[in-house]
C-alpha beads as a LAMMPS data file, in Angstrom:
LAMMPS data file: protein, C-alpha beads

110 atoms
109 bonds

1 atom types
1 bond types

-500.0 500.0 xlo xhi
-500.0 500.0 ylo yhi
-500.0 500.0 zlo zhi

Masses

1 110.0

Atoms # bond

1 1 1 1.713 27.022 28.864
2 1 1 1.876 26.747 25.196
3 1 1 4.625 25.918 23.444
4 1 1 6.190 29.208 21.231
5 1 1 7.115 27.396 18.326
6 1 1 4.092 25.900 17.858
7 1 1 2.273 28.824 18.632
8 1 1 3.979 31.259 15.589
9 1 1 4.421 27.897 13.310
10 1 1 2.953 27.890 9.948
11 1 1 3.102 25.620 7.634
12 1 1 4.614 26.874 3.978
13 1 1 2.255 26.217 1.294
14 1 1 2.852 24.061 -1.691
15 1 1 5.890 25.677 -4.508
16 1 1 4.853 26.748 -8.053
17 1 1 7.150 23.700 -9.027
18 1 1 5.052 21.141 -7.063
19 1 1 1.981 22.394 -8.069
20 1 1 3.019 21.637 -12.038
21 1 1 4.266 18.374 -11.014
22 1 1 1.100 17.649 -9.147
23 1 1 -1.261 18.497 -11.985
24 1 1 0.825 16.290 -14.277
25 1 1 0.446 13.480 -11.930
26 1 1 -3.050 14.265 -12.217
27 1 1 -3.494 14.003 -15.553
28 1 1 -1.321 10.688 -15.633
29 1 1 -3.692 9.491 -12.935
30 1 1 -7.020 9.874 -14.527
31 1 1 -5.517 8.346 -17.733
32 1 1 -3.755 5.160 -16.064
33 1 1 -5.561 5.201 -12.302
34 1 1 -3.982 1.378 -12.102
35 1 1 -0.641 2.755 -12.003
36 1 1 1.078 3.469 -8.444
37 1 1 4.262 5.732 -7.438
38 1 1 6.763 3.475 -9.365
39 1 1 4.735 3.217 -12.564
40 1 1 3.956 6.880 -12.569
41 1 1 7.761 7.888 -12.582
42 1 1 8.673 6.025 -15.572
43 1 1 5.280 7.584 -17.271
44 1 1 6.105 10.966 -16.331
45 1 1 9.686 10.662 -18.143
46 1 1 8.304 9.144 -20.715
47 1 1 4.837 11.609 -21.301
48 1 1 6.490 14.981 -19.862
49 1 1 10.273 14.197 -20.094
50 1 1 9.853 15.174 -15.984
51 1 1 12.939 13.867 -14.069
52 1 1 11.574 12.920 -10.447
53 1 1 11.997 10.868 -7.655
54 1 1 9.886 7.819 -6.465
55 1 1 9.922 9.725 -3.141
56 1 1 8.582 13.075 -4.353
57 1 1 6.279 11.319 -6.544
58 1 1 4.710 8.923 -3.377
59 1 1 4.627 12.479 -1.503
60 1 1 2.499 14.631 -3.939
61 1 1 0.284 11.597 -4.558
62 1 1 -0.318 11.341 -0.886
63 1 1 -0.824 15.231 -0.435
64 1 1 -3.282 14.966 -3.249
65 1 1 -5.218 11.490 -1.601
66 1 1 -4.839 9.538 -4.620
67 1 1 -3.497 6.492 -5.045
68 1 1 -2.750 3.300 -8.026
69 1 1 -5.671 0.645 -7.953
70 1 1 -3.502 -2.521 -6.966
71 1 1 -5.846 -5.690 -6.577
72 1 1 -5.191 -6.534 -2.777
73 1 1 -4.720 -10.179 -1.485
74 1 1 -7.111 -12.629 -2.035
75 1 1 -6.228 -14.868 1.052
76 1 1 -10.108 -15.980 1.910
77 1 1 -10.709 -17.045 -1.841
78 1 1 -11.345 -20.602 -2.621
79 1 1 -9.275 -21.607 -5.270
80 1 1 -12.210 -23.388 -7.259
81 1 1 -14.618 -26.473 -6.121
82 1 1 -12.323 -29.143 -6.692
83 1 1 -10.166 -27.645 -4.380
84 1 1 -10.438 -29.262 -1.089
85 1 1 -11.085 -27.546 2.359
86 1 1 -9.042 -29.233 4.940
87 1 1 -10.292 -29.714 8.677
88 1 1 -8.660 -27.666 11.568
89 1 1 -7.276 -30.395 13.434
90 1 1 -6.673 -28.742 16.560
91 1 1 -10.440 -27.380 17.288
92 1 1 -12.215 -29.079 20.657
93 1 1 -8.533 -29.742 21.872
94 1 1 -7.841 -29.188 25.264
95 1 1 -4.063 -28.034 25.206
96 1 1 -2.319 -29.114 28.264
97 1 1 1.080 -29.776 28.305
98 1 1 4.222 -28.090 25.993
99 1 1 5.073 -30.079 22.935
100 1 1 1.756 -31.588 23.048
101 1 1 0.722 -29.507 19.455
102 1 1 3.495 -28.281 17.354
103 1 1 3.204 -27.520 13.455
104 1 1 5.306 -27.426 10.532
105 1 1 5.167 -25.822 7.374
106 1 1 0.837 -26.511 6.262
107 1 1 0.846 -29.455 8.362
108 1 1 -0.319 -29.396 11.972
109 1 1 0.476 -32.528 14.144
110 1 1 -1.938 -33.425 17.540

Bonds

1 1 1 2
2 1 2 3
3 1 3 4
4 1 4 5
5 1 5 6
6 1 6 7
7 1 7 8
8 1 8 9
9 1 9 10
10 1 10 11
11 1 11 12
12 1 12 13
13 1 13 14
14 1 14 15
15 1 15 16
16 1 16 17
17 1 17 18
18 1 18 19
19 1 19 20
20 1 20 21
21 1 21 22
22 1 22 23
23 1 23 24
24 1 24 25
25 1 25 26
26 1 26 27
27 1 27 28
28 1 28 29
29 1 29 30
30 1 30 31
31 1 31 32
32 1 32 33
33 1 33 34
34 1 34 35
35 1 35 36
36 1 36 37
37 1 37 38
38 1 38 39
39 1 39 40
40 1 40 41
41 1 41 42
42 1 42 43
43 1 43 44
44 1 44 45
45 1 45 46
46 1 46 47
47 1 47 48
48 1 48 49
49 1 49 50
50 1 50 51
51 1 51 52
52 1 52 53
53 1 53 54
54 1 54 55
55 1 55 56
56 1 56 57
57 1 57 58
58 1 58 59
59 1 59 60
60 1 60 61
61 1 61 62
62 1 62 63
63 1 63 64
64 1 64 65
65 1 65 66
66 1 66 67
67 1 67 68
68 1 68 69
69 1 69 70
70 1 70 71
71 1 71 72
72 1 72 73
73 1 73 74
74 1 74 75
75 1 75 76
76 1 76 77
77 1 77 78
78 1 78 79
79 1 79 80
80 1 80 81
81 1 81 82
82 1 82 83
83 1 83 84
84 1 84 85
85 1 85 86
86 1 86 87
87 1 87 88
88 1 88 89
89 1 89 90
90 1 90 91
91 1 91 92
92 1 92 93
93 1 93 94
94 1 94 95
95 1 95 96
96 1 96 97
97 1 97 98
98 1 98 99
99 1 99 100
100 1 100 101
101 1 101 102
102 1 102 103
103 1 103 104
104 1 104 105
105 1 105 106
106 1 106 107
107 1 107 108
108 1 108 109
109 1 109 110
């Protein structure tokens, strides 16, 4: 009960082409890590005179598990200590009734 084509499938391996591309990546990589899929296209026209995709480029890096060293959000920072922490104005309050709490924007009405 196994299915045939899964049974026979296998997968191709990398192309001689790829692998070139992927080792220039590579090299771009270790010299700029900060640099993601866009970045790395314009660096590998510029470095190599290589004329690739964003796609291809976002494929090989994945293949290879590496990717650019973007600073993530910083949503639970405090923007200094002057900056004030407001209160959560709705905590303790027994919600009963629609339209009793409704918020706009920042601003939260109850």
């Amino acid at each position: 009960e196994v299915n045939r084509s899964s049974l026979y499938y296998r997968r191709a391996g990398v192309s001689q082409e790829d692998e070139e591309t992927m080792k220039k990546i590579d090299r771009t990589h270790m010299k700029y890590p900060y640099k993601g899929s866009r970045r790395l296209v314009w660096a590998l026209r510029d470095i190599y005179g290589v004329e690739i995709s964003r796609k291809r480029v976002r494929r090989l890096m994945r293949l290879m598990g590496i990717r650019g060293l973007a600073p993530g959000p910083e949503t639970t920072r405090r923007g200094g200590v002057e900056h004030r922490i407001y209160p959560y104005l709705l905590r303790g309050k027994k919600i009963e009734r629609p339209g009793q709490v409704w918020a706009a924007g920042d601003i939260q009405y109850g």
